[in-house]
Each structure stands twice: as C-alpha cells, then as structure tokens.
C-alpha positions as CSV (number, residue, x, y, z in Angstrom):
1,X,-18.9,172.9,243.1
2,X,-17.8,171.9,246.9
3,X,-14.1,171.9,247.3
4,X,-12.3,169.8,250.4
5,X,-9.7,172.9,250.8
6,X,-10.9,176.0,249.3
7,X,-8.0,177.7,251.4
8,X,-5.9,176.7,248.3
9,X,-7.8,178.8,245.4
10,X,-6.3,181.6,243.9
11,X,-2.9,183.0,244.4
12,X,-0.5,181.3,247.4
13,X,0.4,183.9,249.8
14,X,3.7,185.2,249.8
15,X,4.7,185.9,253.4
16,X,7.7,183.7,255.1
17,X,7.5,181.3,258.0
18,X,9.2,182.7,261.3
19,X,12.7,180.9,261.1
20,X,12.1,178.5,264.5
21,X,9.0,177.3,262.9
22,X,10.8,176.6,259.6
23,X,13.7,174.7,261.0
24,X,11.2,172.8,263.5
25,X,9.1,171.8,259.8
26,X,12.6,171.1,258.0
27,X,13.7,168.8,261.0
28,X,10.4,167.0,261.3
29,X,10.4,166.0,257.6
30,X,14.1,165.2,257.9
31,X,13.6,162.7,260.8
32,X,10.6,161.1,259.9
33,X,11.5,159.8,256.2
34,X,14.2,157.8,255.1
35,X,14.6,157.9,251.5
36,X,16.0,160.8,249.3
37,X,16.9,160.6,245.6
38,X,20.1,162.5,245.5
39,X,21.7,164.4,242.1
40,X,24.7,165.0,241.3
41,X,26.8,165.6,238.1
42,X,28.3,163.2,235.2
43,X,31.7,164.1,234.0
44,X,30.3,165.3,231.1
45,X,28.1,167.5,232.9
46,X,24.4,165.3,232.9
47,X,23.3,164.9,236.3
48,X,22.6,161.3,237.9
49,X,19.9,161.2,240.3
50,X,19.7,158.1,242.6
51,X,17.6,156.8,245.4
52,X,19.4,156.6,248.7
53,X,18.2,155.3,251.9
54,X,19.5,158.3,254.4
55,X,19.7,159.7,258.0
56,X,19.8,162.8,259.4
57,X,21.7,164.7,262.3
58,X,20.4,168.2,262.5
59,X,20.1,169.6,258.6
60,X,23.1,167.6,257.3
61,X,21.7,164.0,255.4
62,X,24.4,161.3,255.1
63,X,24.1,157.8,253.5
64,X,26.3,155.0,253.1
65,X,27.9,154.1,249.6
66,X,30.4,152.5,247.9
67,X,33.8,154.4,246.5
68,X,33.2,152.7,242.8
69,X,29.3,153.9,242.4
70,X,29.0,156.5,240.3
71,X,27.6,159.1,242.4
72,X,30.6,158.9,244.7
73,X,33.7,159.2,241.9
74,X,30.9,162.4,240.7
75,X,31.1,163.8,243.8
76,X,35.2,163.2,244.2
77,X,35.2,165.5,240.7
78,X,32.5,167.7,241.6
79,X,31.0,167.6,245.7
80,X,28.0,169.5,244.7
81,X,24.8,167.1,245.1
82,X,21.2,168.5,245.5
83,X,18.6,165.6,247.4
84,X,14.8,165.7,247.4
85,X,13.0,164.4,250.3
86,X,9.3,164.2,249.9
87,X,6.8,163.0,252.3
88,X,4.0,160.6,250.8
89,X,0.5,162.8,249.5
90,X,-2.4,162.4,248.5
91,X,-3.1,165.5,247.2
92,X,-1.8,168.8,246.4
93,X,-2.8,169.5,250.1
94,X,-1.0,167.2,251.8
95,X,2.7,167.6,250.0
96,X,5.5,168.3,251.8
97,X,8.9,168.0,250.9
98,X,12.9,169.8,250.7
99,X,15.7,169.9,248.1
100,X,18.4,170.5,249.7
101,X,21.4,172.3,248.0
102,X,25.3,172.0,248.7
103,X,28.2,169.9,248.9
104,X,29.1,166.3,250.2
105,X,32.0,165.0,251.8
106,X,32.6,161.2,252.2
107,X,34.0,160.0,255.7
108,X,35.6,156.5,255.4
109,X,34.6,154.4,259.0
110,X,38.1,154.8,260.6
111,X,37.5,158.8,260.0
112,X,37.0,160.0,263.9
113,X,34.4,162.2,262.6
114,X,32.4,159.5,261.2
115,X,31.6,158.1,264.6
116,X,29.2,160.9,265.3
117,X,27.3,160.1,261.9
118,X,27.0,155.7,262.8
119,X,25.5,156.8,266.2
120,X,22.7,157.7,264.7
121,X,22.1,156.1,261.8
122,X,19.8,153.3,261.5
123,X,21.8,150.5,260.3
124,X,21.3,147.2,262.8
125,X,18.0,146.8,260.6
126,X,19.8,146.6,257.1
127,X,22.1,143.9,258.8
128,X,19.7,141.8,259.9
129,X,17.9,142.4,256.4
130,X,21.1,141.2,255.0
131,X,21.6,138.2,257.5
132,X,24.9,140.4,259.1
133,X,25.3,140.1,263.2
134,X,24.3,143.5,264.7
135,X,27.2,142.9,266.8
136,X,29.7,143.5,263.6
137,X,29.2,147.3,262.5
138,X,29.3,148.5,258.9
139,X,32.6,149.3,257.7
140,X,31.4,151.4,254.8
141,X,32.0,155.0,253.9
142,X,29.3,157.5,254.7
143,X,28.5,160.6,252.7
144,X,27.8,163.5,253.9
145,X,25.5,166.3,252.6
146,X,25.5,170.2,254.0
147,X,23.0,172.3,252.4
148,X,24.0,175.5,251.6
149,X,19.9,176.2,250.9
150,X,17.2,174.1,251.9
151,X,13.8,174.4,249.5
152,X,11.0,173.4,251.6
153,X,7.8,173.0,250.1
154,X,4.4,172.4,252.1
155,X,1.0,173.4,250.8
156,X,-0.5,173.1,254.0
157,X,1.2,175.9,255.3
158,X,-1.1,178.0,252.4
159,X,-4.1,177.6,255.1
160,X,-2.3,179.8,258.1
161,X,-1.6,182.8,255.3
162,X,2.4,181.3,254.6
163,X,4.0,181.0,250.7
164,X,3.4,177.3,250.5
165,X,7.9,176.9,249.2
166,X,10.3,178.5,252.0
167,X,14.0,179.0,251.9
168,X,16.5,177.9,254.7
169,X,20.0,179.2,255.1
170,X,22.5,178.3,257.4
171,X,23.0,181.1,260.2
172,X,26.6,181.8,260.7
173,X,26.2,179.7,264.1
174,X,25.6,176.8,261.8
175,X,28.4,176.7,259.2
C-alpha cells in the first residue's frame, strides 16, 4: 500500500534537536498562534483547564484575566499552571505543538513590569471587537507564565532523523 510519509513507520528516532534550532521551533510556534488552554489546580486538587487567548515575549505566555475567575484565585493558592499550544493538523505529520510547565504570576496594569508585557500584546483588536476606543488601553491584570520545561512535540522533525517530542530548559542566562 502507498504511504504519503513513509519517513514515519516504525520506531521515531531518538536523537535531540541542537538547542538554537529547538528554541528557533519553540519561538515560531509561540509567535504564530494565539490560543492555549491553560491547567491549573482546584482547591481540592482537580485541575481546570481553560482556553485563553495569549501572547508571547520570548518563552514566557501571558494572558489577560479577571482576579474572580477561577483560574486566577487557583493560581493565588497554587501558581503552578501547565498550557498546551498546538498548531492546527491535518495529520499525524503535520502536528506540532508545546506544554509548557511552571509557574504564573499575575501583574495588575499599574505594576511597572506589566508595561513590557501590553507592548506587545495584541489588544487594540479585542477593543474594537468589543466597541472600546484603541485610544483607552486595558486596565486588566495580565498573567504571566514561565516554564520551567517546555514539551515540544513535532512529527515533522521524524523526517531529518530527530525524536519527534523535545525538552527545553531554561539556561541559567534565562531564569
């Protein structure tokens, strides 16, 4: 029987993608989707997954929400979260996507560190969405989400002779 992409029979290889070239993969999918479903953990120890709408700024995700949802009074008792990112597919050969592992911290707007964050995020299209001036900016709280370990999963990377799941760290330079 004819196969489309007989480079993904048998056993995925096993050997790790040269850091640059991870990061470069990790920052493309970053930057080039906007929605994650982020987990994090019920007082009585359940997790709560939700769909966010996020950006990026290097490997750190950050979205806005409200102080009274339940995934930010989960993270005030608990800040670890875990998001998933994933890339549309078709097929097994065309997914691509990261978990990413690690804490979050929520910046409320007057926080001088939040500033940094705003910059980049994409927001002048939810206010016109919303029928808000572009010229009043969001007053909302952002939260932000450092991985301690990124999962990135491509099956494409099977076809150069790489394990088709990678693991990031954080180097020291980047903590």
């Amino acid at each position: 029987m004819p196969s489309t992409n007989p480079w993904l029979h048998g056993p995925a290889p096993e050997r790790e993608l040269p850091r640059d070239q991870l990061e470069e993969r990790i920052l493309n999918l970053l930057s080039t989707q906007n929605l994650a479903v982020v987990a994090t953990i019920n007082a009585d120890g359940s997790p709560s997954a939700t769909p966010v709408r996020y950006g990026s700024l290097g490997f750190e995700v950050f979205y806005t929400s409200w102080n009274a949802s339940v995934k930010s009074r989960n993270l005030r008792r608990d800040p670890r979260i875990s998001a998933g990112i994933v890339s549309p597919l078709v097929g097994l050969a065309s997914s691509r996507g990261a978990q990413l592992f690690g804490t979050a911290r929520t910046l409320e707007r007057d926080d001088p560190e939040a500033d940094r964050y705003w910059e980049t995020f994409r927001w002048q299209a939810d206010h016109v969405e919303r029928g808000r001036a572009i010229d009043d900016p969001p007053r909302d709280p952002l939260t932000v989400i450092t991985p301690s370990r990124i999962l990135y999963t491509e099956h494409w990377l099977r076809r150069s002779g790489f394990a088709p799941r990678q693991t990031w760290r954080p180097d020291r330079a980047q903590l």
